[in-house]
C-alpha positions in Angstrom: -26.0 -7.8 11.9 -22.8 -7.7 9.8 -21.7 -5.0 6.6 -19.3 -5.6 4.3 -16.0 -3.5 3.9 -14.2 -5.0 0.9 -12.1 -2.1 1.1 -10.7 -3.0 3.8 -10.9 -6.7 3.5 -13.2 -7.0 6.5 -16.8 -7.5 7.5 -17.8 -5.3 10.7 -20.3 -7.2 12.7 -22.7 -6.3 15.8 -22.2 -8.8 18.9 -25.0 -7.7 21.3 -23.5 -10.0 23.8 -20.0 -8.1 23.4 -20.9 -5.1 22.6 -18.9 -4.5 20.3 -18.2 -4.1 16.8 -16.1 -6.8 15.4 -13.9 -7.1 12.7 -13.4 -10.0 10.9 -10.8 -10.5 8.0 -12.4 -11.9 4.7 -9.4 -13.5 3.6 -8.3 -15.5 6.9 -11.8 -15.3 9.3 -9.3 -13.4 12.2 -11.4 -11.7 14.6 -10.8 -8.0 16.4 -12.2 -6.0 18.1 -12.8 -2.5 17.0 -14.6 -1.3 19.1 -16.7 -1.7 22.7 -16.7 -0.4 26.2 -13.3 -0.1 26.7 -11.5 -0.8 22.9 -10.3 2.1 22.1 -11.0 3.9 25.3 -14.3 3.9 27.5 -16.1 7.2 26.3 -19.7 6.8 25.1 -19.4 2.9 25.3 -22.1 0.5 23.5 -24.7 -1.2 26.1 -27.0 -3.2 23.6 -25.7 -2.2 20.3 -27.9 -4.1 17.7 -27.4 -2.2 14.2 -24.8 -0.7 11.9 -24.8 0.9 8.9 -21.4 1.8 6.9 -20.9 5.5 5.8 -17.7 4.9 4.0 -17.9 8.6 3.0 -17.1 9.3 6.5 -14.9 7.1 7.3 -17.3 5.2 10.2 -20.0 2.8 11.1 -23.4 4.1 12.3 -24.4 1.9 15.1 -28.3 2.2 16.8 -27.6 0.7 20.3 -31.5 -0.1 21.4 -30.4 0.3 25.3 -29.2 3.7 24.8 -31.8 4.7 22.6 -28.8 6.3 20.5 -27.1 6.2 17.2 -22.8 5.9 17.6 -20.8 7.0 14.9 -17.8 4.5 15.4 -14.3 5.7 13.7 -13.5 3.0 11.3 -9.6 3.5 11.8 -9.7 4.0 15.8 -12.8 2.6 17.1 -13.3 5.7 18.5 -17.0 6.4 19.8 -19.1 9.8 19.6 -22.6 10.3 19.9 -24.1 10.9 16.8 -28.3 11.4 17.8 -29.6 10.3 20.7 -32.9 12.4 23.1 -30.3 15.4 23.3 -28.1 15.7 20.1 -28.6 17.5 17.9 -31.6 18.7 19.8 -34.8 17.1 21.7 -36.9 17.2 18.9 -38.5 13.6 18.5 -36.1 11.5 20.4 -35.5 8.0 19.9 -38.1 5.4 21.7 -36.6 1.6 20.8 -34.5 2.4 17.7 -34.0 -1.2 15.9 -32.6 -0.5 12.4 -30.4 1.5 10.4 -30.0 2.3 6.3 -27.8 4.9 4.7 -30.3 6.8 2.6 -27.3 7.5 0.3 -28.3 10.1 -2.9 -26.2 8.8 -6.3 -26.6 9.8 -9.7 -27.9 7.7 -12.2 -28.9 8.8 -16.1 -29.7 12.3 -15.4 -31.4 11.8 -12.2 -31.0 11.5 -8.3 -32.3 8.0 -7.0 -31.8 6.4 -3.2 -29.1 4.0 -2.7 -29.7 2.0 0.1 -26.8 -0.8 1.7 
C-alpha cells in the first residue's frame, strides 16, 4: 500500500515485512525509513502494519496495523508513533476485530454543497 505526498516529493509506503513506513523520494527513488519499531524511538511500534491513509491536515499518516488490531497516527516530520484507536482508545466501544483498510472520509465543498472526498 503506498500514498502519494507530492508535497513533500515522496511516496509513503507500507512494508509488512519491515514494518515500517517508507519513504521514497519521487525525484531520485531513495529509500528511508520513517518510521518502524525502533525509527524514531520504540514507543507503540508497528507489528503487521498493512494500511495507511494520509491526513495532510494533520500533519501524519493513519496506519491500521492488522496484528495490533489498531489504527497509528505516524508524525509525518518525526516518525513519531501514537495510538490513535485501538480496543481501549478512545473507549471500548466496538473495538477493532481484523482491521484491513483505511480511507480519509474527508468533507470539501463543492458548488454550494458538502460531498465526500475520498484518497
Amino acid at each position: 500500500m503506498e500514498y502519494a505526498s507530492t508535497a513533500n516529493n515522496r511516496v509513503l509506503v507500507i512494508d509488512s515485512d519491515l514494518a515500517a513506513v517508507v519513504a521514497v523520494n519521487l525525484t531520485s527513488g531513495a529509500r528511508s525509513i520513517l518510521s518502524n519499531a525502533t525509527i524514531p524511538d520504540a514507543t507503540n511500534p508497528f507489528i503487521n502494519p498493512i494500511a495507511i491513509a494520509l491526513d495532510a491536515t494533520n500533519n501524519r499518516a493513519l496506519v491500521v496495523d492488522a496484528n495490533l488490531d489498531a489504527v497509528i497516527a505516524v508524525d509525518l516530520t518525526s516518525g513519531a508513533r501514537t495510538i490513535f484507536s485501538n480496543a481501549t482508545i478512545p473507549n471500548g466501544t466496538t473495538p477493532f476485530n481484523n482491521p484491513s483498510a483505511i480511507t480519509l472520509d474527508a468533507m470539501q465543498p463543492m458548488t454550494g454543497h458538502w460531498s465526500p472526498m475520498v484518497i
